[in-house]
Backbone bond lengths (Angstrom), bond angles and torsions (degrees), N, CA, C in turn:
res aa  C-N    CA-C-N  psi(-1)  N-CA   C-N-CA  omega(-1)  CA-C   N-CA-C  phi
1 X - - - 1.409 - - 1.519 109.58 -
2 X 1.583 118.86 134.61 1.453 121.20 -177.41 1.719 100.76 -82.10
3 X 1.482 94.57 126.65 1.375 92.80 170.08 1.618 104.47 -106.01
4 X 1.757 87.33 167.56 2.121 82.39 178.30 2.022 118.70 -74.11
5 X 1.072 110.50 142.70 1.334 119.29 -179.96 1.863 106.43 -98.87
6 X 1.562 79.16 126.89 1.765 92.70 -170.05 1.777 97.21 -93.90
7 X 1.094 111.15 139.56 1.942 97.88 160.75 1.415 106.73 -87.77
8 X 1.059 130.34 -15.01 1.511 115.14 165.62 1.450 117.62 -40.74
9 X 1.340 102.65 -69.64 1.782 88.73 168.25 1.539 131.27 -49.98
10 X 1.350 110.31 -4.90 1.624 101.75 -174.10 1.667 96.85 -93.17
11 X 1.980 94.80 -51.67 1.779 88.35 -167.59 1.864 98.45 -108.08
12 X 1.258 126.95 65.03 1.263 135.58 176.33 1.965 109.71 -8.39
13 X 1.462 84.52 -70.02 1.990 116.84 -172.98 1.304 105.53 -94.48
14 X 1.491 129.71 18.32 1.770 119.41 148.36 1.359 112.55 -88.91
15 X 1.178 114.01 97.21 1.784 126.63 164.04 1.220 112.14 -133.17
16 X 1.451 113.43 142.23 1.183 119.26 169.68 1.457 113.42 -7.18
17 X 1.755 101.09 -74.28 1.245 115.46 -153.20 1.942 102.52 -61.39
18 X 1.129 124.52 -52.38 1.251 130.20 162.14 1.564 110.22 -20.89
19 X 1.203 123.85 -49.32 1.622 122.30 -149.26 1.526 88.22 -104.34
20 X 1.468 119.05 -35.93 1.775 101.32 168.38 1.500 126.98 -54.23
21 X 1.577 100.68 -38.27 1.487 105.84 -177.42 1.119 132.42 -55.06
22 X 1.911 91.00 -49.64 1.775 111.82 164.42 1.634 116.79 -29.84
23 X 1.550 97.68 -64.84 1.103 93.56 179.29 1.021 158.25 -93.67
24 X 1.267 109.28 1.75 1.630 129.06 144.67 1.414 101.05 -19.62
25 X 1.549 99.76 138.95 1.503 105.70 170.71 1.418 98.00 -112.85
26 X 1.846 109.08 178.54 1.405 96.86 -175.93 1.635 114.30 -88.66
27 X 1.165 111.53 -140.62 1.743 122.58 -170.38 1.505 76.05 -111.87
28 X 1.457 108.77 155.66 1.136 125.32 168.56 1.786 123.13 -148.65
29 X 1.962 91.23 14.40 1.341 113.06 175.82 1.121 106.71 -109.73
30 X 1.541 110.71 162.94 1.772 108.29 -166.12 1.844 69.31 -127.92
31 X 1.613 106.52 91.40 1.832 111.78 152.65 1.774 113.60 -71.86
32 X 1.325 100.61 167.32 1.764 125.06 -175.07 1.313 95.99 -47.64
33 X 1.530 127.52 -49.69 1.296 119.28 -155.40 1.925 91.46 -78.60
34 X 1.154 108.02 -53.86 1.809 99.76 -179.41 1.713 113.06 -46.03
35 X 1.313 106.09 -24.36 1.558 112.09 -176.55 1.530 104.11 -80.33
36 X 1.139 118.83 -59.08 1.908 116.97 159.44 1.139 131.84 -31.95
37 X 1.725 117.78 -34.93 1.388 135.17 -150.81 2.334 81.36 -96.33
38 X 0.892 101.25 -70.31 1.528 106.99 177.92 1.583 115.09 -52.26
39 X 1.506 110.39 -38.36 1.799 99.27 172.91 1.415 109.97 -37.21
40 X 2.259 92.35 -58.96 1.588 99.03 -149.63 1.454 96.23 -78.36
41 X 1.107 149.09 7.85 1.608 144.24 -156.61 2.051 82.58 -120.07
42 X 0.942 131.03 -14.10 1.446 142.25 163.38 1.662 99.96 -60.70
43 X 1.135 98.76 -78.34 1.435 127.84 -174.19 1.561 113.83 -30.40
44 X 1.312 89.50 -68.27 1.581 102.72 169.87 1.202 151.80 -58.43
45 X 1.452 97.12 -30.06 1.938 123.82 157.24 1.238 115.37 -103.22
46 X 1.425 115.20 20.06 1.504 108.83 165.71 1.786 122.26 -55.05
47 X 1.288 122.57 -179.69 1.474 130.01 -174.30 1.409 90.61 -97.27
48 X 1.337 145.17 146.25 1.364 152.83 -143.60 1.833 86.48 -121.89
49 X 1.134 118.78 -25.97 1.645 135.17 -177.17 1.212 126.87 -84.11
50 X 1.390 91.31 -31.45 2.079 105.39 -175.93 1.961 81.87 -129.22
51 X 1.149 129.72 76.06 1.477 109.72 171.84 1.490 101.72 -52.09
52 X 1.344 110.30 -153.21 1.706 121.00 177.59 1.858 94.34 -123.54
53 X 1.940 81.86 136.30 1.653 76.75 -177.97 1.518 109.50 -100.88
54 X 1.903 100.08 170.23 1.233 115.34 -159.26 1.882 111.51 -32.11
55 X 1.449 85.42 -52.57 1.701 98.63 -158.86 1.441 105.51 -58.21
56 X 1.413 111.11 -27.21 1.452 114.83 173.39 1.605 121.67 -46.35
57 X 1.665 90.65 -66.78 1.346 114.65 159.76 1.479 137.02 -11.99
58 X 1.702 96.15 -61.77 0.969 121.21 -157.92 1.754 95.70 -81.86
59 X 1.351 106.08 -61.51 1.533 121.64 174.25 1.964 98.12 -31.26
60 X 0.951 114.06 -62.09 1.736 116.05 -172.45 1.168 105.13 -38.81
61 X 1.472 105.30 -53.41 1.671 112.46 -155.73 1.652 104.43 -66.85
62 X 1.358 96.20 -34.26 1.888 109.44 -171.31 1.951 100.97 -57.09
63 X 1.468 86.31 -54.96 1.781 94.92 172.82 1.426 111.62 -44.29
64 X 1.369 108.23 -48.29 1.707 113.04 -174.50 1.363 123.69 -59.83
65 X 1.045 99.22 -29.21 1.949 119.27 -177.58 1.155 104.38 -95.26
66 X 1.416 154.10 -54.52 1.386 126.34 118.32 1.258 153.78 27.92
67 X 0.964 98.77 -83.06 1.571 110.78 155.58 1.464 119.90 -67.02
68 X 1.386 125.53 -53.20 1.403 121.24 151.23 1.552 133.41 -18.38
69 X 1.382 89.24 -67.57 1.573 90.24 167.32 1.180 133.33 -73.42
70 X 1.774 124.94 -15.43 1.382 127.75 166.37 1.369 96.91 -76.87
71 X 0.761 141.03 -5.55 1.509 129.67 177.17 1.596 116.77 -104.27
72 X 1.376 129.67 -21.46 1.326 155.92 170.10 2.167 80.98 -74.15
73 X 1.100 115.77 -79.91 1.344 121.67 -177.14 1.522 116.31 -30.44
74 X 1.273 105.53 -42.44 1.668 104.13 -164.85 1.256 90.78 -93.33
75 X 1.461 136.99 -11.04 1.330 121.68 -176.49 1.592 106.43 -84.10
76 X 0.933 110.88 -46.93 1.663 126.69 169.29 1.423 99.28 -35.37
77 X 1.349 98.07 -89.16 2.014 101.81 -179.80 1.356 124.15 -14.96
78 X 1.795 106.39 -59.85 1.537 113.61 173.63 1.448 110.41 -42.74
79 X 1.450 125.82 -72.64 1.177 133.60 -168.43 2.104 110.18 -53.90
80 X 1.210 95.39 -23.49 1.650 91.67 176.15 1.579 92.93 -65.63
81 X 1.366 106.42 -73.91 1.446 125.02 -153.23 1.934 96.23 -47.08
82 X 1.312 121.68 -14.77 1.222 119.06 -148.91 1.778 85.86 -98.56
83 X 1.571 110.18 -50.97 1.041 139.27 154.01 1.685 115.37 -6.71
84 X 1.478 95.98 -98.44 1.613 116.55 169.32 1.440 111.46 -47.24
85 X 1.423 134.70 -30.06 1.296 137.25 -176.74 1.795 104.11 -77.25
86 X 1.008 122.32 -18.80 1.697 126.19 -173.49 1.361 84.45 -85.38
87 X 1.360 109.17 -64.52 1.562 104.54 -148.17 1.833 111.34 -75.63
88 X 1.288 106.18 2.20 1.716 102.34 -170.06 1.501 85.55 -83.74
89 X 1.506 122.41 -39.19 1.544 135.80 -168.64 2.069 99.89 -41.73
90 X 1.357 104.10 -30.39 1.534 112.81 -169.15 1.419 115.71 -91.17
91 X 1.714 113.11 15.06 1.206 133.97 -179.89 1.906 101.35 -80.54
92 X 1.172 115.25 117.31 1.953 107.87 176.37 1.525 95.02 83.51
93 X 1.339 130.02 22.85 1.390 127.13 155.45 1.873 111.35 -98.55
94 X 1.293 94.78 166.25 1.458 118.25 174.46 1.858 103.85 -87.13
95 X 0.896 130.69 129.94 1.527 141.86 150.80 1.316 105.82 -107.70
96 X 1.837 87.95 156.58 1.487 100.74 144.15 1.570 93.87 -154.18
97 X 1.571 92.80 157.55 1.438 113.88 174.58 1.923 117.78 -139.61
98 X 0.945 104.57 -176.84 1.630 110.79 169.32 1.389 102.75 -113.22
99 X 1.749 117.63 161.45 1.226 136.98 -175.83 1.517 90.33 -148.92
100 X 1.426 112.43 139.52 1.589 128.31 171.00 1.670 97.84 -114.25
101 X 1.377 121.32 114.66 1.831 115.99 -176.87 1.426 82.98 -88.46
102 X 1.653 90.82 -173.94 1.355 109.48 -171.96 2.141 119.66 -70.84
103 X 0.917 113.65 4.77 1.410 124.70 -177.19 1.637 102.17 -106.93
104 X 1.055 114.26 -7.06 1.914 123.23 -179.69 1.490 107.75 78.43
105 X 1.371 117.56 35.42 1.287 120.81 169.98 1.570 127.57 -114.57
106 X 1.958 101.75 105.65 1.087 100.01 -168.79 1.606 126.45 -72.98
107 X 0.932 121.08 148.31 2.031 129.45 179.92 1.480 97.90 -112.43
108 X 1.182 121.83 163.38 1.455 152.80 143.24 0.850 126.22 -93.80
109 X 1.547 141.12 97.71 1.463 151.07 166.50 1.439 119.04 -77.51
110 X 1.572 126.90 153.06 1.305 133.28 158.67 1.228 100.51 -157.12
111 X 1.554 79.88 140.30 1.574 102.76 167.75 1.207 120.32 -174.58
112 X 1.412 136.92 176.54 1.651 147.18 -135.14 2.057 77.78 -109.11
113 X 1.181 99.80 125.53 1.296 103.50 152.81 1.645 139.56 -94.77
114 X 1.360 113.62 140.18 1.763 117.52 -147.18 1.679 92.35 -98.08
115 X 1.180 119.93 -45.01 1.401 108.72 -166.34 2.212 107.42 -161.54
116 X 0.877 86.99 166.54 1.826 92.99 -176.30 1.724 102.92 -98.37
117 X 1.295 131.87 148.28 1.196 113.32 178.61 1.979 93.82 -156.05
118 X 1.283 107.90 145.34 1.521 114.55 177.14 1.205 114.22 -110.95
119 X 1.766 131.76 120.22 1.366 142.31 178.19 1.456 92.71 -126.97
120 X 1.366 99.17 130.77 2.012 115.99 162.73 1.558 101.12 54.29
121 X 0.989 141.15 42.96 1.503 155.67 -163.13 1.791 109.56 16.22
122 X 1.737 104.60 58.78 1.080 114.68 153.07 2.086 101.97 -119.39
123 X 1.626 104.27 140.68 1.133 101.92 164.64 2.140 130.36 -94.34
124 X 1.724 96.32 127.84 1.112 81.42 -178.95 1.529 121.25 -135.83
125 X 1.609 117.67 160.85 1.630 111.45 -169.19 1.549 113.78 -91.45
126 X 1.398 124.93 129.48 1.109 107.51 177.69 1.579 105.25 -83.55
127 X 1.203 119.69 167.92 1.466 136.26 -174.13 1.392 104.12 -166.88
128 X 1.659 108.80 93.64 1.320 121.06 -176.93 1.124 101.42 77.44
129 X 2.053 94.06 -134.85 2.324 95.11 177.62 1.832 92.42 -97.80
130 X 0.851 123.18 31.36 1.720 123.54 178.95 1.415 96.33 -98.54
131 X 1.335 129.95 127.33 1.587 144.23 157.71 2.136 106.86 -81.39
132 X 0.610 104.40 126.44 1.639 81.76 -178.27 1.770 99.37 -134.26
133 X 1.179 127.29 148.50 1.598 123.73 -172.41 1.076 91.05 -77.18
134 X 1.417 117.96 174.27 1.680 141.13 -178.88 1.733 98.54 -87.38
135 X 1.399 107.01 -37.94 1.579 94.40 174.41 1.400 144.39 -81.26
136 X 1.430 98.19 2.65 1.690 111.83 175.19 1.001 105.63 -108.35
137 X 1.948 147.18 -6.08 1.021 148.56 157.60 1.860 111.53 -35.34
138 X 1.650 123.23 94.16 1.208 120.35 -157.19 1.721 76.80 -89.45
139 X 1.302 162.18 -61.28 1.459 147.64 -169.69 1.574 101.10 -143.42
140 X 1.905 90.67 153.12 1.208 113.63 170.85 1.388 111.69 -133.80
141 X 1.501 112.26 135.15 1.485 118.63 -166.65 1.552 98.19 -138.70
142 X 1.515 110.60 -169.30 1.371 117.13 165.07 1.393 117.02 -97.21
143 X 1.678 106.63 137.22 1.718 95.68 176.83 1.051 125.50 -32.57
144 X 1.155 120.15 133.13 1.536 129.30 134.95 1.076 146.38 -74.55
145 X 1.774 114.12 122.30 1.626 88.54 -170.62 1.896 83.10 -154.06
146 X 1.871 88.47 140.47 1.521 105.42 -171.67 1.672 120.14 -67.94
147 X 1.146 109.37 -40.40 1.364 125.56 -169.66 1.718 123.29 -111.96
148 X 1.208 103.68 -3.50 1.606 123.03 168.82 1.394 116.94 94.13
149 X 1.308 125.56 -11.76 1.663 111.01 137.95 1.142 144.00 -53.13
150 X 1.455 116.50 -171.65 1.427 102.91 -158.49 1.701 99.62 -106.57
151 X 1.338 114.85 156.35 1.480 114.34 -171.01 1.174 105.41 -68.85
152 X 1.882 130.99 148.18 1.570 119.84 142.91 1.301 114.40 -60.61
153 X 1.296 86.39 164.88 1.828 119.57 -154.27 1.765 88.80 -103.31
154 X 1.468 108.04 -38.03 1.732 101.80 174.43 1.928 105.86 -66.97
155 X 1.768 99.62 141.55 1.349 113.01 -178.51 1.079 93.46 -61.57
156 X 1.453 117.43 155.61 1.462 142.47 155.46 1.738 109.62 -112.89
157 X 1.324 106.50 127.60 1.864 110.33 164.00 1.695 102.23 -73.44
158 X 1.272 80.56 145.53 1.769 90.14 172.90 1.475 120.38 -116.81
């Protein structure tokens, strides 16, 4: 009598998860926490005769904070660069936003945005002579245009 044939019994340890692991490669960075893990593993098998002196000490820790912050640093950077790369994408788009003037009366603007620009580390789009922040941008679409030219770049109220 034919019985059913499982591949489990042939390949037991082919699973996904198996063949990701495999191939994982290793670390080949020495991060803050590997730099902590070796201070205190320093620390601990030191010579009780020759301890480690202060300046030594001190020198490590300086390295440690250091390194901390180049790594705090490069994470930052990414997220700018990641940052500035979204928002340049909104260069030759359509916006719209709200404006409250000085009487507390809000408008709706749109318009084609010309360029991205950074003041006091807020980012903002120009549109025409209007600067407008990235966070009051209520939508972004593709121009529109009725008759097949190209849209102005000056806001329009709607």
């Amino acid at each position: 009598m034919a019985s059913n044939i499982s591949t489990s019994n042939i390949w037991p340890n082919y699973s996904t998860k198996n063949v990701q692991a495999a191939a994982r490669e290793p670390v080949k960075e020495l991060g803050k926490d590997q730099f902590l893990q070796i201070l205190i593993t320093q620390l601990r098998n030191q010579d009780p005769m020759q301890p480690m002196q202060d300046t030594e000490f001190i020198g490590q820790m300086a390295q440690f904070s250091s390194l901390e912050q180049m790594v705090n640093m490069s994470s930052q950077m990414s997220a700018l660069r990641q940052s500035a790369g979204m928002v340049a994408a909104l260069i030759g788009k359509e916006v719209t936003w709200q404006d409250t003037d000085y009487y507390g009366v809000t408008q709706t603007y749109v318009g084609v945005v010309d360029s991205v620009l950074w003041k006091n580390n807020v980012q903002y789009v120009q549109v025409g002579n209007a600067e407008v922040p990235i966070d009051e941008i209520k939508s972004i679409s593709s121009p529109s245009t009725t008759d097949g030219s190209a849209t102005a770049s000056e806001p329009e109220v709607e």
